[in-house]
N, C-alpha and C positions, 0 to 999 in steps of 0.2 A: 932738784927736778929739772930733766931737761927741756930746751924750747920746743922740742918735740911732743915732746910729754902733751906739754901744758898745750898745744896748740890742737890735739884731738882728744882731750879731755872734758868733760863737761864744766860748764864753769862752778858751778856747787859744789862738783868734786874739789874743785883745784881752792875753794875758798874755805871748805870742809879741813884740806890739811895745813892749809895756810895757819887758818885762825890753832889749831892744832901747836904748829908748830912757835907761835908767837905765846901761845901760853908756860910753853916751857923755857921759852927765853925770857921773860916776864919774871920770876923769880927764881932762883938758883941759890938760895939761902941754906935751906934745910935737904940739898942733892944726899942722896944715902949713893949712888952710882950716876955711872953719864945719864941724861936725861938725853932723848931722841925720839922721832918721831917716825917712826917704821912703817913700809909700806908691804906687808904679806899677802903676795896674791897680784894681779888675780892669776897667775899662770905657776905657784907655787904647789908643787904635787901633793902636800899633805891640805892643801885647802881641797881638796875632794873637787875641785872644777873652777868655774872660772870664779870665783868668790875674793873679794878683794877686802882687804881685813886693814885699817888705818888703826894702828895702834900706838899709844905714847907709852913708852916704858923711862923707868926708871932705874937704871943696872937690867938687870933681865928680870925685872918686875912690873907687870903690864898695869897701868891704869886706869885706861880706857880704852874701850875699842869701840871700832865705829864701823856695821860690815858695810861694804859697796857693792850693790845686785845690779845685774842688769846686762851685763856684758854679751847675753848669748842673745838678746832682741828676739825672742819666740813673737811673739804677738799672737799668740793663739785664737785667744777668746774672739779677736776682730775676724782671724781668718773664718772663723765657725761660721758668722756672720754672712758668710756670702758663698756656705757649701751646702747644698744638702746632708740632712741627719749622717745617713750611711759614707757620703763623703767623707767626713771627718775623723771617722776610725782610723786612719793611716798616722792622723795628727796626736792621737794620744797614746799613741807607740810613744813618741818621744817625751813625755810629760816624765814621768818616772821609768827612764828608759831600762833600768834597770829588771823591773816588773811590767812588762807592756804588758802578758794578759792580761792582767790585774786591771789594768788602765781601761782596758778594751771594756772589760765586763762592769766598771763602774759607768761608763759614759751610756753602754748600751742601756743599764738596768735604768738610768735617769732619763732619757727618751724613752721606754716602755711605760715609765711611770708618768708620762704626760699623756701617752698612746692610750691609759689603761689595758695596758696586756700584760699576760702571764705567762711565760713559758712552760711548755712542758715538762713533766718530773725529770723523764732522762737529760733536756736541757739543762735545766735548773744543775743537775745533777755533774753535769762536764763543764759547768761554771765554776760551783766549787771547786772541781781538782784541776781545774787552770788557775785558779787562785791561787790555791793552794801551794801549790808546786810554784809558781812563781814569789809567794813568801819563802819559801827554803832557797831559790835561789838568789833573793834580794839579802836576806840574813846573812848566807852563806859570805857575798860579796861584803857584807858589810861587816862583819868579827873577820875575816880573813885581813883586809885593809885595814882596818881598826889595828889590828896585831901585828900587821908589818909597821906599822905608822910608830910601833912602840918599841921594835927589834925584834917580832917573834918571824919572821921568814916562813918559816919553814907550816906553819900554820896558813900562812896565804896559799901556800902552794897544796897543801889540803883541799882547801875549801875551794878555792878554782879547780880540782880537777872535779868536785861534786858540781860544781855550777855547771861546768860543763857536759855533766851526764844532762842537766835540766833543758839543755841546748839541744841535744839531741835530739829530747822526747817533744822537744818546741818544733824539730826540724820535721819528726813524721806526724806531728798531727795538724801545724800548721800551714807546713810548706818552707815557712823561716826561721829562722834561728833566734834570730832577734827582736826585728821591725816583723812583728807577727800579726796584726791585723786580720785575726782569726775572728773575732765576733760580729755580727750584726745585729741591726737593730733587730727585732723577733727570731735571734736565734746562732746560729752557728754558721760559719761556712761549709761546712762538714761533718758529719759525726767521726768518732775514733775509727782509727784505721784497724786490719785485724792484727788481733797478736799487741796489738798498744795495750791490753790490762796488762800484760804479764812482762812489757821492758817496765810497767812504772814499777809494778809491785818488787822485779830486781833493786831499781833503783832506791827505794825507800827503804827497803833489808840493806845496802851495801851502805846509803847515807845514814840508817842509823849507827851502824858501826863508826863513822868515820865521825860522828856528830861526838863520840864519846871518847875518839879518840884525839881531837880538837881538845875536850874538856879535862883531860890526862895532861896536856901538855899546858893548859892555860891556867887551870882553878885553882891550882896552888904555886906557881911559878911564883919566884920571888919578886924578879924582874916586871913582873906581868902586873902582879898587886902593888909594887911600890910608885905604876907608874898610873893605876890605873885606880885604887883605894883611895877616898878621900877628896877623890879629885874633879872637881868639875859637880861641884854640890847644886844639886836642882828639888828645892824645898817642893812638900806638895801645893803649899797657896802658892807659890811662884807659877811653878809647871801650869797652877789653872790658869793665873791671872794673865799669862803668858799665851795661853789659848794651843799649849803640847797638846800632843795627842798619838795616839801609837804607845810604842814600846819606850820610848820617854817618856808619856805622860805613865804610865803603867812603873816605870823603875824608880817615879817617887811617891810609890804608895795608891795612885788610883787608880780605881778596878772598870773603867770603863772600855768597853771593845762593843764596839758596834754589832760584829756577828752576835754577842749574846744579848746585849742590851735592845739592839735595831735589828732582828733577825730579819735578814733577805736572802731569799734564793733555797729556802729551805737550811739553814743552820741551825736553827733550832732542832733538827733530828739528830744530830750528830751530838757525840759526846766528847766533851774538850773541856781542858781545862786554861783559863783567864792567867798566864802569868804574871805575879806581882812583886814589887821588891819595896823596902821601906825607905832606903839609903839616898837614892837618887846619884848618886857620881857615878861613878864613868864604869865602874866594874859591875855596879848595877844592872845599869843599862846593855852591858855587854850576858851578864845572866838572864837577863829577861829575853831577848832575842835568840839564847843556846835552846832556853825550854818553850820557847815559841815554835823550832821549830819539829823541835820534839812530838810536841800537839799538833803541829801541821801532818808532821807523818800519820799521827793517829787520824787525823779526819780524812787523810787522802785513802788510808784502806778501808775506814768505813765505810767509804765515797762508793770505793769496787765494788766492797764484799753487797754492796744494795743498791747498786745499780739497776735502774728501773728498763726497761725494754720500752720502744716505742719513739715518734721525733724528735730529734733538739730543734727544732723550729716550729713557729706558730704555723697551723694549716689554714691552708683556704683562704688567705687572709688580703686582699687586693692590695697592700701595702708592703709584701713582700716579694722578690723574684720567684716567679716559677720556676720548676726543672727545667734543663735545658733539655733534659730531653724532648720534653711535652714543648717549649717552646719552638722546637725546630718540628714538631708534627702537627701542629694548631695555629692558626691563624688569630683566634681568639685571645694564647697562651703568649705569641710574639706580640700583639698591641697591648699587652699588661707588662711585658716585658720592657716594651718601647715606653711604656707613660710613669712605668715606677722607675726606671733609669733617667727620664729624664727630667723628672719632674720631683721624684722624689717620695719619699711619704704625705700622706696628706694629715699632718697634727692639726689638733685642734687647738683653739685661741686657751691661753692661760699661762700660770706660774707655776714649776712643780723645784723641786731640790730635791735629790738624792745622794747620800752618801754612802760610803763603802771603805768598810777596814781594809786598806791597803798595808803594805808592810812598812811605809815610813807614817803612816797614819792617817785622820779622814782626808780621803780625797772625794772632794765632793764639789756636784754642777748645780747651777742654776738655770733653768733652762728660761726666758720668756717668749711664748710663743703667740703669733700675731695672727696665726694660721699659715698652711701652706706648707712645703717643702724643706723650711729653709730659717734658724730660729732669728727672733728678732733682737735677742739678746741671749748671751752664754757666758755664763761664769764660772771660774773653776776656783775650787777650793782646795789649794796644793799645801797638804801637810809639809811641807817641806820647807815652805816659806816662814809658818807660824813658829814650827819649830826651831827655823834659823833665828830669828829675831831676838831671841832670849840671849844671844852671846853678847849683845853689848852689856848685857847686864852681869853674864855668869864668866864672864873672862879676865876681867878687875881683879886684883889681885894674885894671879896665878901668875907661873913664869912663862916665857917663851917658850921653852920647851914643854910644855903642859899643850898647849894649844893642838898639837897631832894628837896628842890622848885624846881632848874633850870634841873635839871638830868630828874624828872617829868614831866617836860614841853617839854622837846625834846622828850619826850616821844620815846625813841631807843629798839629795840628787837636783845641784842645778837646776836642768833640764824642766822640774815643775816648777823650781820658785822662780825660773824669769819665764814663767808661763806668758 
């Protein structure tokens, strides 16, 4: 390690590989290969981000790994701390950047639950297919990477051009492509624009096709199952006691998902089915996420074909902006204008938690609020975190090059776990 290294490194880190690397010089009796103490990450392209992975192998036999978080210094939870409600939407764009709607409409749905309010049906109703649609492009991202990480190429390039049909439909209903900050607290920026039923319903006719033909080139590949079968075993008491959740905890047998178990936002109208697998390794979890998004399609056109008429936003409500229109012809409409911008919502004192099947799993806030604008404590609960944690455990024994199969299968987004 060089004096560089070591001089803007944390010192825990630096004593973490230390003590590491003194245990394999410590005995050398029973070596089967070089014993070494391997540093993966954090700036290695198959670690999925800045994930920093200290491993002792033995030949290319891992023995232990030890992940290192932290590198991207979010701070989120504190920033919340000192932004109004509605401020902070822009912040959990980048939580699971992959899925910002997703993100947007969990933060929003846990302030409304402290608000006590309810959206209206067609609200409710353009929450699911921002969801929705944001799980097919988070899967899509995630078997497409997954598949390159193993040699399949030509699958990545599949599934990136479908993600990118998802960017489009982000670009005309939100404004942005990616950092979408489309939701507010009681509602939407926006209702759909015209002519938006009929680009999604292209898209989820052209994505089904493409979802099957992903599953053509993956489900019986030889390459694909030798690299991908067997591998990266994630028992069902492990995955609990481990606190998975998502499409993990689902690929070793548990049938839990929030939309059918914790129905919010109206999911319990919809018809879908729970994808489950028994197996739990890596091709597991890459089947559960093909027929995930399978289902997702299904719910996005029942989403259309009963689409309610009427606002995505609460009415009348002193805690939300009024039209601009009315604000620039009322005097009344710009001093509500001026005291909810600048002051914020006014929440009431208490404790609420809400959570929300995201596509890497529960993502869910804690809000505590003191009264006033602005919470007095936030906490997020990034499946992404819980879900990494299980690799010190589930990487033992496998080889080095196992690690782009099993790292790919949990398919994890930084960005929440150094929340």
């Amino acid at each position: 390690m060089s004096t560089i290294t070591q001089e803007i490194e944390a010192p825990d880190t630096i004593a973490r590989t230390a003590r590491a690397a003194d245990h394999y010089h410590a005995e050398t009796d029973d070596l089967v290969g070089e014993r070494m103490v391997l540093n993966m990450g954090p700036s290695h392209p198959a670690t999925h981000g800045v994930l920093r992975l200290i491993l002792e192998l033995n030949g290319e036999i891992i023995d232990s790994a030890d992940p290192d978080i932290g590198f991207l210094h979010r701070g989120d939870e504190k920033i919340a701390e000192n932004m109004h409600y509605n401020q902070f939407v822009p912040y959990t764009d980048r939580l699971d950047y992959l899925a910002p709607l997703a993100n947007n409409v969990a933060y929003a749905c846990a302030v409304e639950k402290l608000m006590g309010w309810t959206l209206p049906p067609r609200g409710q109703a353009l929450r699911v297919l921002c969801c929705e649609l944001a799980r097919i492009s988070s899967h899509m991202l995630g078997v497409g990477v997954c598949a390159m990480d193993v040699g399949a190429m030509t699958v990545f390039l599949y599934t990136f051009t479908e993600r990118e049909k998802v960017y489009n439909l982000c670009e005309q209903l939100t404004g942005a492509r990616f950092t979408t900050s489309y939701t507010r607290v009681g509602g939407q920026v926006r209702d759909m624009p015209a002519g938006f039923d009929a680009q999604v319903r292209t898209f989820l006719d052209e994505c089904a096709v493409t979802i099957e033909e992903i599953a053509k080139l993956l489900d019986k590949n030889k390459i694909f199952l030798d690299r991908m079968v067997d591998v990266g075993v994630i028992t069902r008491d492990s995955a609990i006691a481990w606190g998975m959740t998502g499409p993990n905890l689902r690929a070793s047998g548990v049938p839990r998902d929030l939309r059918k178990d914790s129905p919010y936002l109206g999911y319990e109208k919809y018809e879908f089915d729970v994808p489950i697998a028994e197996e739990g390794d890596c091709y597991a979890r890459y089947q559960v996420r093909m027929e995930e998004m399978r289902q997702s399609i299904r719910i996005c056109r029942q989403v259309l074909d009963t689409m309610p008429d009427g606002p995505v936003n609460l009415a009348d409500s002193k805690s939300i902006l009024p039209d601009k229109e009315r604000v620039l012809m009322s005097m009344e409409e710009l001093i509500h204008h001026f005291i909810v911008s600048t002051q914020g919502i006014n929440a009431p004192a208490g404790e609420v938690y809400f959570a929300a099947e995201n596509p890497k799993g529960e993502l869910g806030f804690f809000i505590h609020s003191k009264g006033g604008g602005v919470p007095y404590r936030l906490k997020i609960r990034s499946p992404s975190f819980c879900n990494l944690s299980i690799t010190s455990k589930l990487l033992p024994g496998h080889m080095v090059s196992d690690i782009p199969a099993i790292l790919g299968s949990l398919d994890f987004v930084m960005g929440e776990c150094d929340r």
